[in-house]
DOLOFI-443515 format. One record per residue (C-alpha): residue in one letter; y, z, x; residue number from 0. Coordinates in nm, 4 decimals. Each point is the difference from the previous one (the first is absolute). Layout:
<resn->a; py->Y; pz->Z; px->X; resi->NUM>
...
//
This chain:
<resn->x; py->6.8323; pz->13.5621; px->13.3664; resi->0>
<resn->x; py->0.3280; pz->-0.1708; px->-0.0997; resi->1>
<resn->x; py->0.0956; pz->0.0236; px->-0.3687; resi->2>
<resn->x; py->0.0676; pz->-0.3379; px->-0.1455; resi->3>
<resn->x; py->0.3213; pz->-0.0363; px->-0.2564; resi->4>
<resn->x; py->-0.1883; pz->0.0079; px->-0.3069; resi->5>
<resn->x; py->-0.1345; pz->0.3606; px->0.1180; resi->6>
<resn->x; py->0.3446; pz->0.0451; px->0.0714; resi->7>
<resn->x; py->0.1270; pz->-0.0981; px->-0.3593; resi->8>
<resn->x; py->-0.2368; pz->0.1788; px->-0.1905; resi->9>
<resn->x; py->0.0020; pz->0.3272; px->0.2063; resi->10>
<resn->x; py->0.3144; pz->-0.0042; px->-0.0854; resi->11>
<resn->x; py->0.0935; pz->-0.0776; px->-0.3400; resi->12>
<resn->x; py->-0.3426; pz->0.2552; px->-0.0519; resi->13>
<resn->x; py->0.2263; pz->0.3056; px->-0.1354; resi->14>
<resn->x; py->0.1701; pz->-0.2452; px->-0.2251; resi->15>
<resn->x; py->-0.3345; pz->-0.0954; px->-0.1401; resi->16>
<resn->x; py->-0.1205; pz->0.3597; px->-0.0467; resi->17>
<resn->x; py->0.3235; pz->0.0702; px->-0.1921; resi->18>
<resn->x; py->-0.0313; pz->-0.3272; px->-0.2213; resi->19>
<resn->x; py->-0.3488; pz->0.0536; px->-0.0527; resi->20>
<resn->x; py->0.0354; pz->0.3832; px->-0.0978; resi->21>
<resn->x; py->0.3269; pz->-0.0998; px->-0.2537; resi->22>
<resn->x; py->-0.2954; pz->-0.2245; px->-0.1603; resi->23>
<resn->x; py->-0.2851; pz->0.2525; px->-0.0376; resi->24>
<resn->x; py->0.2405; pz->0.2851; px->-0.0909; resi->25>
<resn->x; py->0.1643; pz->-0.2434; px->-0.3020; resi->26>
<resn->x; py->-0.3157; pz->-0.1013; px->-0.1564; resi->27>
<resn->x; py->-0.1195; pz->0.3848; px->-0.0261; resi->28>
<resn->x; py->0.3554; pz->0.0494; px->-0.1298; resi->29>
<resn->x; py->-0.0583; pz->-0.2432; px->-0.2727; resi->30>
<resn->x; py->-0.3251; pz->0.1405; px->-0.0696; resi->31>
<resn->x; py->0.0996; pz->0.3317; px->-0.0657; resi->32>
<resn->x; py->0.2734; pz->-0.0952; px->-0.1819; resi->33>
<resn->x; py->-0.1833; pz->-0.1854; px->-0.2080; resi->34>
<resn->x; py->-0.2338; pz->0.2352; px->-0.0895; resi->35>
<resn->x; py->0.2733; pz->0.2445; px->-0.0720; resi->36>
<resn->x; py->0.1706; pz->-0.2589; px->-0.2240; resi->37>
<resn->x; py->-0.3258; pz->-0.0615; px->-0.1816; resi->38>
<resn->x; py->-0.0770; pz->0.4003; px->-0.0570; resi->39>
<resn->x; py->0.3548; pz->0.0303; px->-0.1533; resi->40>
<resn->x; py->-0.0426; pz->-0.2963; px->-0.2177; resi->41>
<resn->x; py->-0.3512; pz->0.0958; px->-0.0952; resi->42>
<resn->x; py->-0.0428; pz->0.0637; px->-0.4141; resi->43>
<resn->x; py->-0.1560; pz->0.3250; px->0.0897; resi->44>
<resn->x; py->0.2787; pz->0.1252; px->0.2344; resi->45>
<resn->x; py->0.2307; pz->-0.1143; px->-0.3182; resi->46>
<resn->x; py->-0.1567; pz->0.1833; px->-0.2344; resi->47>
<resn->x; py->-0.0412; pz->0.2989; px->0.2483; resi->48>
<resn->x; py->0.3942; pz->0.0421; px->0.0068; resi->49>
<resn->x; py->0.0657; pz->-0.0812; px->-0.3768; resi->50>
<resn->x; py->-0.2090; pz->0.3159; px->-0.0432; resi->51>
<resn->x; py->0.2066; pz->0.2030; px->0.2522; resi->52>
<resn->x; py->0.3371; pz->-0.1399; px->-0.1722; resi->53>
<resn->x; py->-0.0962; pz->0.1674; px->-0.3196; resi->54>
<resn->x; py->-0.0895; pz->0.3048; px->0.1576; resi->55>
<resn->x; py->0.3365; pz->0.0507; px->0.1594; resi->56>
<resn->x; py->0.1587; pz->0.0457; px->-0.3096; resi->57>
<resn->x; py->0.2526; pz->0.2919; px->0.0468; resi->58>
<resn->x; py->-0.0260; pz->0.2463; px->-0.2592; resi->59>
<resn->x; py->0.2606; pz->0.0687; px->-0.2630; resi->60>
<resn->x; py->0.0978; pz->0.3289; px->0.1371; resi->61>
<resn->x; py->0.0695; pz->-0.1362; px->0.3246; resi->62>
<resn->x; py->0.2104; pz->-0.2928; px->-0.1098; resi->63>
<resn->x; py->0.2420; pz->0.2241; px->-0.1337; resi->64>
<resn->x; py->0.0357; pz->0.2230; px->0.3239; resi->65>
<resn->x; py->0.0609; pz->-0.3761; px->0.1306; resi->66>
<resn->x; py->0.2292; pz->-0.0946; px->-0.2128; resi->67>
<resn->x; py->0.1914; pz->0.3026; px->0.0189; resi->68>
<resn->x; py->0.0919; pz->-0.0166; px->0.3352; resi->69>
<resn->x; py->0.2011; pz->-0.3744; px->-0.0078; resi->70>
//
């Protein structure tokens, strides 16, 4: 059986498709997740999650001298 043009055509611009067609599925999962990241960070309860590790980290008094000491 002979192949026509079209068959032609499309066999082979079919890699090109794949390509194109994976670029699109890959970016909307990308902007998905990124999303969701972006929306965990900017949540009130991540906020208030790292205000309370921000007052934790306060250094001591002892060892802001030993810091200061070496400058």
């Amino acid at each position: 059986m002979k192949k026509t043009n079209r068959q032609l055509v499309l066999g082979s611009l079919q890699p090109f498709l794949f390509c194109v067609g994976m670029y699109c599925v890959v970016l909307i999962f990308s902007v998905f997740i990124c999303t969701s990241i972006y929306r965990t960070m900017h949540s009130k309860k991540f906020s208030l999650t790292m205000e309370k590790k921000s007052e934790k980290s306060v250094m001591p008094v002892a060892t802001t001298a030993l810091v200061t000491s070496f400058k």
